[in-house]
N, C-alpha and C positions, 0 to 999 in steps of 0.2 A: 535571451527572451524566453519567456515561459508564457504558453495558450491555458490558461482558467478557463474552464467552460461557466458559461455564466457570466462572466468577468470579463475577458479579452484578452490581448496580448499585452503581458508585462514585460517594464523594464528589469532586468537580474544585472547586477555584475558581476562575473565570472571569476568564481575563488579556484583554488590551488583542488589537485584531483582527490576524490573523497570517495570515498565504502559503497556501495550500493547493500542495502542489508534488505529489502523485501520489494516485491510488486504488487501492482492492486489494477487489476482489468474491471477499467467502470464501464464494459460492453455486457457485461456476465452477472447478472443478481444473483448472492448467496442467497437459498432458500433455506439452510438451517441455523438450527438458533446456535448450538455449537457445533460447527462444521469442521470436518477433521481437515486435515492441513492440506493445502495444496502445493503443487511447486511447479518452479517455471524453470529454465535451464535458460540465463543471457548471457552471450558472450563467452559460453563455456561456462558460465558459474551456477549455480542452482541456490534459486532465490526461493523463499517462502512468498506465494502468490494469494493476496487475498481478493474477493470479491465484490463488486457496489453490493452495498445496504443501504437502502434511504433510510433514514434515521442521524437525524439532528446531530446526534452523539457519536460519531465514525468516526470523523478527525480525531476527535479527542481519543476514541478509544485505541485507533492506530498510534497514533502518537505514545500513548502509554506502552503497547506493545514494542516499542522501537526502544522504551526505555527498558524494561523489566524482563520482557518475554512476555509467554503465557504457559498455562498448564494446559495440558493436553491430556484430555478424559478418555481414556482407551473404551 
């Protein structure tokens, strides 16, 4: 089952164990336009933690990030 905010509770069916590769804390607004990288440490593993942006565009742009990466502007 998966909570959607907005949405409610979904039915999932439960697939075989899989990657955790980033987090995203929708409690915490990024306020930068390119924010340097955050991290979370789950389970013992350290995760690339991103933050809510309202903006239409977030899924998509996470989603992209899951596929490519990103650059990171020092």
């Amino acid at each position: 089952m998966i909570e959607a905010r907005g949405v409610g509770l979904l039915k999932a069916t439960p697939v075989a164990p899989v990657s955790i590769h980033a987090a995203v804390d929708l409690d915490v607004e990024e306020d930068q336009r390119l924010p340097k990288p955050h991290k979370i440490t789950i389970l013992g593993q350290s995760l690339p933690l991103f933050r809510r942006v309202k903006s239409p565009h977030y899924a998509v742009a996470l989603m992209q990030y899951l596929k490519a990466g990103r650059q990171i502007i020092p």
